[in-house]
MARLODO-212157 format. One line per 2 residues: number of its first residue (from 1); for each residue y, z, x of N, C-alpha, C. Coordinates in steps of 0.001 Angstrom, whole numbers, padded with zeros to 6 digits. Layout:
<pts>
NUM	Y/Z/X/Y/Z/X/Y/Z/X; ...
</pts>
This chain:
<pts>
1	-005141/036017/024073/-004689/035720/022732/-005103/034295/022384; -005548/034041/021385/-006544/032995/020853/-004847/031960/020015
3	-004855/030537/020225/-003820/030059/019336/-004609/029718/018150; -003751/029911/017436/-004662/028881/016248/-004720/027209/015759
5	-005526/026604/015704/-005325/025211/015420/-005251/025072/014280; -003855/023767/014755/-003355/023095/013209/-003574/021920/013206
7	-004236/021859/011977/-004629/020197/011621/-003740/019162/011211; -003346/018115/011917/-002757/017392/011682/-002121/016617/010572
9	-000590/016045/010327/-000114/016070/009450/-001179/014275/008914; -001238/014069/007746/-002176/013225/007183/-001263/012157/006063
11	-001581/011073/006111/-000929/010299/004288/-002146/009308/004425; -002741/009036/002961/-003422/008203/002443/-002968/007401/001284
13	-002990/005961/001586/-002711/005236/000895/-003717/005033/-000275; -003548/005335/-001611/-004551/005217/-002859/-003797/003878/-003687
15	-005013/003337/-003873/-004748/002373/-004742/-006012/001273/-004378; -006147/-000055/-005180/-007278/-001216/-004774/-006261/-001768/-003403
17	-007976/-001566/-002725/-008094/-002673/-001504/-008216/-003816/-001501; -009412/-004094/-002891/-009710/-005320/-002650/-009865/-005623/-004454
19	-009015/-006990/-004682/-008751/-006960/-005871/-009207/-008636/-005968; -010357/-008640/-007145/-010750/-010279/-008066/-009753/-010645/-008527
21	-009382/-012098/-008591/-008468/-012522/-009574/-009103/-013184/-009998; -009308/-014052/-011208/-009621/-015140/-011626/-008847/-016474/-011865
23	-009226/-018009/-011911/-008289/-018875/-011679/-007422/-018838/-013015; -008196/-018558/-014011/-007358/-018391/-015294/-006261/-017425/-015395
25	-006495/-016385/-014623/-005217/-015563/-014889/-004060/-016032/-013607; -004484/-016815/-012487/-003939/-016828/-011632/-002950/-018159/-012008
27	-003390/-019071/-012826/-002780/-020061/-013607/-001542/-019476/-014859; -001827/-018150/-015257/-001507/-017637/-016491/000083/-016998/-015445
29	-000308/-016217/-014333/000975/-015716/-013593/000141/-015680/-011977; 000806/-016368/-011248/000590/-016311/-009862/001058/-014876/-009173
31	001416/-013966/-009621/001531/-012466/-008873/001078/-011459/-010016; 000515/-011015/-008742/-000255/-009982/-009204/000113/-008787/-008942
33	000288/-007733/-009632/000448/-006092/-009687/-000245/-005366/-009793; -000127/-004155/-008866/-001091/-003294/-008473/-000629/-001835/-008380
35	-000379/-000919/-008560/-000049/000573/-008373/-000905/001055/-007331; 000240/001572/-006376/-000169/002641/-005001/000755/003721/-004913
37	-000283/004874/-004508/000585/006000/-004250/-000073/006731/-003044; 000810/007550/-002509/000609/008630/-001290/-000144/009457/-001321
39	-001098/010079/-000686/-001413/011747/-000700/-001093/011795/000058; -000191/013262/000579/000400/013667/002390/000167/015095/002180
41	-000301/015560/003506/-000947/017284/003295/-000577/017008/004577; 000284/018946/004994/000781/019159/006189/002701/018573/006201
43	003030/017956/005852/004245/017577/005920/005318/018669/004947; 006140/018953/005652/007204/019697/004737/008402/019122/004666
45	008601/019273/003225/009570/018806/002179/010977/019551/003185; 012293/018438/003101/012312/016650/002043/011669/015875/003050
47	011196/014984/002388/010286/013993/002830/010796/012553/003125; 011043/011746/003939/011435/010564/003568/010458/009292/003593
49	010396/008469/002369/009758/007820/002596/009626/006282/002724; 008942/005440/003343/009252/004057/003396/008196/002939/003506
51	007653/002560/002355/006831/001150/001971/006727/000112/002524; 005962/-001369/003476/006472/-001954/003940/005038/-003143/003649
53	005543/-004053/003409/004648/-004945/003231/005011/-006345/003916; 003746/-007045/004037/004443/-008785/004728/004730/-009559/003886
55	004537/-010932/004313/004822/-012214/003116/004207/-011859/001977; 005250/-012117/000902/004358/-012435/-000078/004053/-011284/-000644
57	005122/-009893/-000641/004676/-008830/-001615/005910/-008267/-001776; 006586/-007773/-002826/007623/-007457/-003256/007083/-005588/-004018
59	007846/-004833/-003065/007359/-002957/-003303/008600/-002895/-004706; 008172/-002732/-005673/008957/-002092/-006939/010076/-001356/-006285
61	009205/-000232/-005781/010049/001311/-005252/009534/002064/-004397; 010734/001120/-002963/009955/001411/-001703/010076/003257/-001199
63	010853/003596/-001597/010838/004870/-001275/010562/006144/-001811; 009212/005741/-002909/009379/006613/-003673/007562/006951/-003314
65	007042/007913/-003966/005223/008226/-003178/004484/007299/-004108; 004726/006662/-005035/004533/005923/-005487/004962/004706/-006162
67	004722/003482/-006065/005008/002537/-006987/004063/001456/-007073; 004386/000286/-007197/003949/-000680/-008522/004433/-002007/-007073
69	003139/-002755/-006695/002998/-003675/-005762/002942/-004998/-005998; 004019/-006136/-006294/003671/-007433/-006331/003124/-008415/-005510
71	001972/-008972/-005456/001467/-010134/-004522/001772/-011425/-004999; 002121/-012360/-004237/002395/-013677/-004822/001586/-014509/-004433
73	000644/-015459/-005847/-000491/-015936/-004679/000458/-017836/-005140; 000810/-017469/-005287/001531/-019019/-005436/000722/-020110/-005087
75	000334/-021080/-005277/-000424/-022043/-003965/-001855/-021765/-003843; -002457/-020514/-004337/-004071/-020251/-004128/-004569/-021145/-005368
77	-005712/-021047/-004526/-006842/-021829/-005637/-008075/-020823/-005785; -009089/-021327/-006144/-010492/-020486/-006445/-011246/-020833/-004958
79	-011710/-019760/-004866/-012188/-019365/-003716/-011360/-019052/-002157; -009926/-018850/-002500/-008961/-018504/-001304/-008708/-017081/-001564
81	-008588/-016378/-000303/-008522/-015446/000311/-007223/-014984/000905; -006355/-013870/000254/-005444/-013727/000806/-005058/-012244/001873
83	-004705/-011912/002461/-004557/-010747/002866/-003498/-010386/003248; -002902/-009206/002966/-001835/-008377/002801/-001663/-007132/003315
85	-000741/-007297/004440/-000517/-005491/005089/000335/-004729/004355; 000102/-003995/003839/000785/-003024/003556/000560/-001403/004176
87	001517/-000668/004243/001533/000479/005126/002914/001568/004628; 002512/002355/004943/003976/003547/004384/004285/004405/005420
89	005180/005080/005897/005941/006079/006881/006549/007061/006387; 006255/007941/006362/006770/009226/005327/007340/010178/006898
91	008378/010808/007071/009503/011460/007849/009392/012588/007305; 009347/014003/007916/009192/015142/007481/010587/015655/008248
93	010707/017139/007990/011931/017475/008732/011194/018347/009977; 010116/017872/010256/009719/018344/011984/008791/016987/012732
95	008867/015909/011794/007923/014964/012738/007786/014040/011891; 007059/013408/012287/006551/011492/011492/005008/011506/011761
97	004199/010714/010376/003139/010551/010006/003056/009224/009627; 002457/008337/009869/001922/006757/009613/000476/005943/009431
99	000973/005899/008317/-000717/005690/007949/-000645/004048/006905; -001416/003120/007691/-001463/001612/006883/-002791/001528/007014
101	-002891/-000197/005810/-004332/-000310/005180/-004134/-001797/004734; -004785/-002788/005078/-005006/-004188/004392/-005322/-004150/002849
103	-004385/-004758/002108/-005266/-005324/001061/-005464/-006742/000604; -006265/-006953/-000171/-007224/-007957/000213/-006897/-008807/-000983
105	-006869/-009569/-001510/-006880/-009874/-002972/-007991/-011660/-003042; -008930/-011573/-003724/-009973/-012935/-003859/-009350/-013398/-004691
107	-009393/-014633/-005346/-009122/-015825/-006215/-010664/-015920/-006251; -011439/-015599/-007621/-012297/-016296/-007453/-012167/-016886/-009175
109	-013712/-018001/-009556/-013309/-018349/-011132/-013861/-017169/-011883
</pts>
């Protein structure tokens, strides 16, 4: 008797990786907003989910498949480079899936 293979449970983080700022807007508001959301295939509903970012980023709505990402570049100038982990953990009711991604954000003029 042959089993059948199952492909593993999956989440992709959608949204910019890598985001220009310019010094003018970065003068105008030092944080910047960005919208990210989930794709998850294989996981069965209810789902739980959880957003997690480092210094310097404030998640709208961490538990939801999507929201709205603040970066704070406070202190950057033109030509600084900031980088930002962000990552999500979505809980199924038979297992856990984890899937993170850097984003990047330039200051340039």
């Amino acid at each position: 008797m042959n089993a059948l293979a199952v492909a593993p449970a999956t989440i992709t983080i959608s949204g910019p990786t890598n985001i220009s700022v310019s010094i003018t807007q970065l003068r105008n508001n030092p944080i910047v907003r960005r919208d990210y959301s989930i794709d998850i295939s294989r996981l069965s509903p209810p789902l739980s989910i959880q957003w997690t970012g480092g210094a310097g980023t404030t998640i709208a709505n961490p538990t939801a498949s999507s929201t709205a990402i603040d970066f704070d570049l406070r202190g950057d100038g033109v030509g600084d480079v900031e980088t930002f982990p962000l990552s999500v953990q979505v809980t199924d009711q038979l297992g856990e899936s984890v899937s993170s991604q850097q984003v990047t954000i330039t200051v340039t003029t």
